[in-house]
VEXDREN-2710 file (C-alpha; in Angstrom, 1 decimal):
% VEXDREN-2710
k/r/px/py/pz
1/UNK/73.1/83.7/92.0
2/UNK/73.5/83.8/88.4
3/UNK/72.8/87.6/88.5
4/UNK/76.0/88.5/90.4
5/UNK/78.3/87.0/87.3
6/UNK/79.3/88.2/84.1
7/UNK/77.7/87.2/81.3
8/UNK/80.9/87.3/79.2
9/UNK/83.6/85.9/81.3
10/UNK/81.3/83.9/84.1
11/UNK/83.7/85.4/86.8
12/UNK/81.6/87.5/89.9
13/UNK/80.5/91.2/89.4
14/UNK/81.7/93.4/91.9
15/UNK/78.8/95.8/91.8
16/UNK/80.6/98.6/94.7
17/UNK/83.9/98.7/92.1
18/UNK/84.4/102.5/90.7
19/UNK/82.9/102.9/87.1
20/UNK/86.3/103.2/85.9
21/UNK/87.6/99.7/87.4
22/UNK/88.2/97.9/84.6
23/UNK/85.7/94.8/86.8
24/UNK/83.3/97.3/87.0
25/UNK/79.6/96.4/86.4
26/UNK/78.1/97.1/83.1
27/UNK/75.1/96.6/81.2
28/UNK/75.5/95.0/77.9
29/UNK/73.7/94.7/75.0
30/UNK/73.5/91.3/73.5
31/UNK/72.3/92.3/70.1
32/UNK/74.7/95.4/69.4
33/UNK/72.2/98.4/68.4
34/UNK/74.3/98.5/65.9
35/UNK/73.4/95.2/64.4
36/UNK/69.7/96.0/65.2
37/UNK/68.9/95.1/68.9
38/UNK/66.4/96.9/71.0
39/UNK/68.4/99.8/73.4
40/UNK/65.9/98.8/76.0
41/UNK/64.7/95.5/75.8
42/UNK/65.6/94.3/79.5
43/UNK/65.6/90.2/77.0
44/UNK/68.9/92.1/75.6
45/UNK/70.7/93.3/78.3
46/UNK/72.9/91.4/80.2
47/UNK/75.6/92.2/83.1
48/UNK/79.2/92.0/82.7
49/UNK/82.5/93.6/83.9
50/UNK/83.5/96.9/82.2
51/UNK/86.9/95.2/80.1
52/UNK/84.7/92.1/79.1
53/UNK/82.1/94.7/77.3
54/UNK/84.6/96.8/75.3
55/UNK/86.5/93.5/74.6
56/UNK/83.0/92.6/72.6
57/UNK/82.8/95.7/71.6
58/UNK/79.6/95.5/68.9
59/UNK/80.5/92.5/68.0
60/UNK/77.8/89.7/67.7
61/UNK/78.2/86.2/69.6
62/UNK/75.5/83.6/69.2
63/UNK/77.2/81.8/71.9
64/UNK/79.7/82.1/74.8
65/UNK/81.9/79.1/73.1
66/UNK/82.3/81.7/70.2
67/UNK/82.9/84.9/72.5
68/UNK/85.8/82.4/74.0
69/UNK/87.3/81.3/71.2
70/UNK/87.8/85.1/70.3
71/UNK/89.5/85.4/73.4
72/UNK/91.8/82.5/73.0
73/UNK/92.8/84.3/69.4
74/UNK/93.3/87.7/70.6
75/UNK/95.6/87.0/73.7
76/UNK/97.8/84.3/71.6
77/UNK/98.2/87.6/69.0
78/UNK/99.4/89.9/71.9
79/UNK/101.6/87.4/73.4
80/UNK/102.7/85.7/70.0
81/UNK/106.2/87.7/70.0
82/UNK/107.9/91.2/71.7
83/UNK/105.9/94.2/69.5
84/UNK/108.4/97.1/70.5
85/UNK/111.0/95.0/68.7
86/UNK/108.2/94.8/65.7
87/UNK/109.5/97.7/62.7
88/UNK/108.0/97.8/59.4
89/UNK/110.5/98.7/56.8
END
């Protein structure tokens, strides 16, 4: 059931996690309010986990091939080399 899945990530919703869990259900606006979508327009929500929705942030995807792409970028950043040894001078 597509309903039970997040719409960010496509892994299951565990809707009986604590609101804190990090794969925590969460309603998501698709069009950020932000860039002008309706706050309650059930055709612009969407469920996903609680990290997937603050990963997106307001940001706008037209696509999940986007939204993943994104992903790809940010994690090779993080990972790219060791940021405690990282100093500006």
């Amino acid at each position: 059931m597509a309903e039970n899945y997040c719409a960010i990530c496509g892994q299951y919703v565990d809707k009986t996690l604590d609101q804190y869990d990090p794969m925590s259900a969460q309603v998501d606006h698709i069009i950020p309010i932000s860039k002008g979508g309706h706050p309650s327009d059930i055709a612009n929500l969407q469920l996903t986990h609680r990290v997937c929705n603050l990963k997106k942030s307001d940001k706008l995807y037209m696509d999940k091939k986007n939204l993943a792409e994104e992903n790809k970028k940010e994690n090779a950043l993080r990972w790219s080399q060791n940021w405690i040894d990282y100093r500006c001078v």
